[in-house]
N, C-alpha and C positions, 0 to 999 in steps of 0.2 A: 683347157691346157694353158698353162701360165707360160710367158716366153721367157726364156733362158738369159738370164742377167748373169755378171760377173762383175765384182765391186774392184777386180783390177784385172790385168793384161796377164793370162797367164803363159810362163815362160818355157813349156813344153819340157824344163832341163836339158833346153839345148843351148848352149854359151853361142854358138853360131845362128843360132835363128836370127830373120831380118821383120824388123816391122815397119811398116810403110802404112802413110797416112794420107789421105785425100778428102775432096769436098764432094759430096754428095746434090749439084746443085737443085736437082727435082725436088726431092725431100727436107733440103738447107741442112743435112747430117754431116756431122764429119766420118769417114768412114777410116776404121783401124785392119790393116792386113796383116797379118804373123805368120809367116813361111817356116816351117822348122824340118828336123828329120832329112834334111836330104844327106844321099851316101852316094857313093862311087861306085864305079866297077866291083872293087875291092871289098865295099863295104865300108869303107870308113866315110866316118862323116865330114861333111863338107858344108857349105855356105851356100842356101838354096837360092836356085833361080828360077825363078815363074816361065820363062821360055825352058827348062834345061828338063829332062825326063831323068830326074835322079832320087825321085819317089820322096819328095817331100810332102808336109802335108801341109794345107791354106786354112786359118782361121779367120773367121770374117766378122765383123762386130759393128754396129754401130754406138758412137759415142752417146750415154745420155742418164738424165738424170743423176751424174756422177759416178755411172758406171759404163758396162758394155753389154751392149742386146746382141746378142745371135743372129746373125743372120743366115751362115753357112758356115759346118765346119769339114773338112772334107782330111778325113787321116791319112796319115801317112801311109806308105807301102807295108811299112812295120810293124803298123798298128791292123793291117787288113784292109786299107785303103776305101772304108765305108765313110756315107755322106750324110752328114745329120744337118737336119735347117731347123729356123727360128720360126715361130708357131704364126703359121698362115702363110709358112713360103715351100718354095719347092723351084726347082730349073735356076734361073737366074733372079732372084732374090732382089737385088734391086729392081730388076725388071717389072716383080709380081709389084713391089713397096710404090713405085712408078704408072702404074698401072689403077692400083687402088686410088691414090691421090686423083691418078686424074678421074677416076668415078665419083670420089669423094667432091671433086668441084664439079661434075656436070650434074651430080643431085642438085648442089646449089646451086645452079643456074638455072634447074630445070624449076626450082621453087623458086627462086627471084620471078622468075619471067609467072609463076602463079599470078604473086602477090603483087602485080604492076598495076593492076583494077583494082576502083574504090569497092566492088562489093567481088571481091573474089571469091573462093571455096575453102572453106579457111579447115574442113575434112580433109580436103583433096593434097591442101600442103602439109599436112601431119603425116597425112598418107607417104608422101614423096621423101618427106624429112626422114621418116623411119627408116627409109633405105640408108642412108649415112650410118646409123647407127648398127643398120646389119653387117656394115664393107668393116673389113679388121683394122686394125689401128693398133699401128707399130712407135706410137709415139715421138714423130717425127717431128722436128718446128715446124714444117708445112700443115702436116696431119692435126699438131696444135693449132695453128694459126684457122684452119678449116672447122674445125673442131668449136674454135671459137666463133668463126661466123656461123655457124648450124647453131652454135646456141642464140646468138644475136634473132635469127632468123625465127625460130621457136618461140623466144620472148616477144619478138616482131607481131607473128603469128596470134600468139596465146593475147597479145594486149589490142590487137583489133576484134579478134573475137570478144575479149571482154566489154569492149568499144561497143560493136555492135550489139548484145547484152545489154548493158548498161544504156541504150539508147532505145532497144526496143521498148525498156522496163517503162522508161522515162516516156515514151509515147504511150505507153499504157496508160500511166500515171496521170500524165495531161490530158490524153480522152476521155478519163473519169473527171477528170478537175471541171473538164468543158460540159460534162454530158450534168454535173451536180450542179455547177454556174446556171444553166441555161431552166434548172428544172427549180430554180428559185426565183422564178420569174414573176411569179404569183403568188407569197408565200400567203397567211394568214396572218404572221407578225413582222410588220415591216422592220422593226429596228433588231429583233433576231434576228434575221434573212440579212441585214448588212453587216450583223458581226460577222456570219458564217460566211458572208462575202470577202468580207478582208481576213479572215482565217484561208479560205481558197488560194487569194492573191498570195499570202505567204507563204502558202506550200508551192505555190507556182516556181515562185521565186529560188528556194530552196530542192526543188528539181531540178537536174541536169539537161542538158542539149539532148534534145529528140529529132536528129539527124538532119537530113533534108528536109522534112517536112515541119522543121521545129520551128520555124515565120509563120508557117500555113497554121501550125497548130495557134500560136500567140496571138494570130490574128482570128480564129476561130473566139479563143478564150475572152480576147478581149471585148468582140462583137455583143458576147452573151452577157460582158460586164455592164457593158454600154446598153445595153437592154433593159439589164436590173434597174439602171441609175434611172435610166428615162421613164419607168413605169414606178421606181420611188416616187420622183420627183412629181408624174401626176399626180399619183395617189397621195401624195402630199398638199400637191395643189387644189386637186379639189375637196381634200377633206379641209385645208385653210379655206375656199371658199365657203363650205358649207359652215363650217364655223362664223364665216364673217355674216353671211345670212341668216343664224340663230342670231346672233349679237342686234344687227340691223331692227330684228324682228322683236325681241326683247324691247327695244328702245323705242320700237312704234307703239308695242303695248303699254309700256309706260306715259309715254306722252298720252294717249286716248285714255288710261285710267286719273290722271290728275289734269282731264278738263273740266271734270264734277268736281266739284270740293266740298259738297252739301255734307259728305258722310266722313271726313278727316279721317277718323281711327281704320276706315274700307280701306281708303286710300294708301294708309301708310301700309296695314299689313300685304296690301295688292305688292306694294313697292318693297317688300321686305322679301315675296315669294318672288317674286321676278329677278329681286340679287340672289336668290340662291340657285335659282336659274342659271343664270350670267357664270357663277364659280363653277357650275359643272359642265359647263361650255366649251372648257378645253381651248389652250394655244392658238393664233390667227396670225401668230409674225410681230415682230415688236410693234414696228409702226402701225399696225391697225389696229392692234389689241388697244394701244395709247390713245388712236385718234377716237376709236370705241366707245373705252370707257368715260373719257374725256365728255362723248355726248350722252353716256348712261348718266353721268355721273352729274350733269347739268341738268335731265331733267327731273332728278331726285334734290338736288339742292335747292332748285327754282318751289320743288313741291313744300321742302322742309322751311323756306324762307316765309312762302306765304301764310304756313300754316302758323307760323311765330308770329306772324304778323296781325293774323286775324285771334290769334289767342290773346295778342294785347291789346286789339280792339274788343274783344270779350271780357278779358278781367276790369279793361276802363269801364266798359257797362255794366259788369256784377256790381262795382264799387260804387258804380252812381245809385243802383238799381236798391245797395246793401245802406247808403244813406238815406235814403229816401225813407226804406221800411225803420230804420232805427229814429228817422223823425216822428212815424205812426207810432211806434212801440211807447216812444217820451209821452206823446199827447193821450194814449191810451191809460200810460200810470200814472199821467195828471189825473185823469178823471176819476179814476182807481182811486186814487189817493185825497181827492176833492170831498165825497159823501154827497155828491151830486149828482141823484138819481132821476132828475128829470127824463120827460120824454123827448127834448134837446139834448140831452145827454144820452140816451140811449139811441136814440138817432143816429148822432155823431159816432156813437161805437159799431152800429152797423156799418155807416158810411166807411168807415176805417177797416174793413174788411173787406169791402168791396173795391178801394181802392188798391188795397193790399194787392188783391187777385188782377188786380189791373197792372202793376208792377213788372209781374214777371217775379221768374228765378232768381236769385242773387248768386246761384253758383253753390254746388253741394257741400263745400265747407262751410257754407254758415248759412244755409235756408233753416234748415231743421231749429237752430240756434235760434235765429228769431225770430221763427215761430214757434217758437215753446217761449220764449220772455213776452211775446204777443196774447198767446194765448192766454197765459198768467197773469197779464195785468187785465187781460178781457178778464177773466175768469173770477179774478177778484172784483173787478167790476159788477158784476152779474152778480155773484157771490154778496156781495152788499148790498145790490138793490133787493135783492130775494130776501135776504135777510130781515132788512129794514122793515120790509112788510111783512106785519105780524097774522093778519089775514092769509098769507100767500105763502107760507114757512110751511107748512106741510105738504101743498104740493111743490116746494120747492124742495123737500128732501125728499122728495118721491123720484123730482125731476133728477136730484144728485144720486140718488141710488140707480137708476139710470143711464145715468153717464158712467157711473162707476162699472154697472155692468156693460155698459158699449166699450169701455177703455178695456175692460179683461176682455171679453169678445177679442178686441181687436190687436191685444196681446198675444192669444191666440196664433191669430189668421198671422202675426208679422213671424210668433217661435216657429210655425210651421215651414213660411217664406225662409225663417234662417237653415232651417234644416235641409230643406233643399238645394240652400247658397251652396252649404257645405257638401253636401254629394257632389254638386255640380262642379266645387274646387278639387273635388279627388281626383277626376276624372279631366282636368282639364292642363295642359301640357304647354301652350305658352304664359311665359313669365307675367307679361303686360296683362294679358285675362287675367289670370290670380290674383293681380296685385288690386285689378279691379273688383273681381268678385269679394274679396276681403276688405274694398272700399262701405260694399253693397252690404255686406253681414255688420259692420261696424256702425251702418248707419241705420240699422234695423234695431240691433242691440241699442242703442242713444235713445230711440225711439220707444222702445219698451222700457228704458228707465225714465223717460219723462215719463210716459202714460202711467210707470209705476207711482212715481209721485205724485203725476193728477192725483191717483187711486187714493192715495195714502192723506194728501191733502186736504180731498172732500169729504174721506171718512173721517180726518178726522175735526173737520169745522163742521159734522152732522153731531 
């Protein structure tokens, strides 16, 4: 049922009607009264009085929204003198509008005094607030003004519940945050386990307050942080010791393999495997890795200094070693070149091989060299004392067919040696070896082309 509005005062067609207007102060309404219809004895009309029995009739209205609500309209004698009211009223109309109001404030009071505890029943005041909303409402400025505290109170209501919501959620969130922190305590990759660390902290961060317990919680979260760090930090610690005790260990074995230096090329390669060592050793801290290397690093340079050192007290000897043999070589092709095949002179060329072998090496770049110019100035030595003697010419081309076949023989035995250099280079994977082993084929090859020429020299002076 809609209530009875009137967008103006209506004038009954009576020129004598009185309207009289008052304050409502319960309600804060203005209230409009319109008397009309009253008659006399007689019947004629007259000018109505609210004390006077002259069967007028009373229109009763509140002023609002720019018109008038109904409250009572109670007709004239004239009209049949029936009582019509405005939708929720009945008896005294203000009375019922007075009444409501004040139900309409003890709902709100009866939810204020709910909502005076931080954790109150936030059902219980929906529950009480919906009574407001069943009491009628004749749109009164009181009824407005109440109207709008019940909404105040509602929104009051609806944003602590959403409070507490929003704080449970946020304690959920944070017990997961603590219970994930605390279960990376041990991860298997420490620097994953710290991203995922400081990923945590900023969800922490970007969660809201979790009520009372949101310090207890922060203080939970941060313990399990502080846990993490401390068992990084070991595990950092002593993976840096154990590092610093490889390194230690590396540089003990270095110094005990270059206190022999009998075998140089052991040495260096010993010292080459131990730096590759050293590089898959992994981080110890700047300053120890520095102070570290610093002592690896001295006793590989101590090692490389001496070995430069004793190679140039070696090549000074090859050099003496390599004059010496080129003074044999001069006196061999004097004699060579003399036709002086005495038994003094044949002596003398013994002697000259025997001193040879007393020498020593000269060093693999130039042994083979002068002993093949040694050989050849012997060789023609021999070769013209054989000669000379005409008696002894046959077995002396007996004795050169001979040699020729010891020199193929032993061509032979050196192609066989090259062929195995060369297997032995397929298969072999550091640089320095190959470059040796292709020393070792090079000097084989030299060597079957001088015996080739013996060959070729004594067939062809037979």
């Amino acid at each position: 049922m809609s209530a009875i509005t009137y967008s103006s005062l209506p004038d009954f067609n009576d020129e004598l009607s009185v309207t009289r207007e008052r304050m409502h102060y319960p309600s804060g309404s203005r209230i409009v009264e319109v008397l009309y219809g009253a008659k006399d004895a007689e019947g004629n009309a007259i000018s109505p009085d609210a004390a006077a029995e002259d069967g007028h009739g009373t229109f009763l209205a509140i002023q609002a929204d720019g018109g008038y609500r109904l409250l009572c309209w109670k007709h004239s004698a004239a009209e049949g003198a029936t009582v019509e009211y405005g939708e929720g009223l009945s008896g005294d109309p203000l009375s019922v509008i007075e009444e409501n109001i004040k139900k309409k404030d003890a709902v709100l009071d009866e939810a204020r005094e709910l909502m005076k505890g931080d954790e109150y029943d936030n059902a219980a005041v929906d529950a009480v607030l919906a009574k407001f909303a069943a009491l009628p409402d004749h749109n009164t400025p009181k009824e407005q003004d109440l109207a709008g505290r019940c909404n105040s109170l509602i929104a009051r209501n609806k944003a602590d519940l959403d409070k507490k919501e929003a704080v449970k959620k946020n304690t959920e969130a944070k017990k997961a945050l603590i219970e994930e922190a605390k279960s990376l305590n041990a991860p298997e990759d420490w620097d994953k386990a710290t991203d995922r660390m400081k990923e945590l902290m900023e969800l922490w961060k970007k969660t809201g307050r979790a009520g009372a317990d949101n310090d207890a919680l922060w203080e939970e979260f941060h313990s399990a942080q502080q846990v993490f760090y401390d068992k990084k930090h070991d595990h950092y610690e002593a993976q840096r010791n154990e590092r610093i005790s490889v390194k230690e260990n590396i540089i003990a074995r270095a110094s005990e393999l270059t206190k022999d230096l009998s075998d140089m090329e052991k040495v260096h390669q010993g010292l080459e495997g131990l730096l590759e060592e050293w590089k898959k050793s992994g981080q110890a801290g700047h300053a120890d890795d520095e102070r570290l290397w610093q002592a690896f690093q001295q006793v590989r340079n101590d090692f490389y200094a001496k070995r430069n050192e004793l190679r140039k007290e070696r090549d000074a000897e090859y050099n003496a070693r390599r004059d010496a043999k080129k003074d044999l070589i001069e006196e061999a092709k004097k004699y060579a070149e003399s036709g002086d095949y005495s038994r003094t002179a044949a002596d003398r060329m013994k002697a000259i091989n025997e001193e040879w072998k007393k020498i020593g090496s000269a060093g693999k770049r130039f042994e083979e060299n002068l002993w093949k110019q040694l050989r050849e100035a012997q060789d023609a030595f021999w070769n013209g004392k054989r000669s000379s003697d005409s008696q002894r010419h046959e077995q002396w081309v007996e004795n050169t067919k001979g040699a020729i076949e010891r020199r193929k023989l032993r061509i032979e035995n050196i192609t066989a040696n090259i062929t195995k250099l060369k297997e032995r280079l397929e298969t072999t994977v550091s640089d320095e070896k190959k470059e040796q082993i292709q020393g070792w084929i090079a000097e084989n090859e030299e060597q079957i082309k001088t015996l080739q020429e013996e060959i070729d020299r004594m067939e062809k002076e037979m």
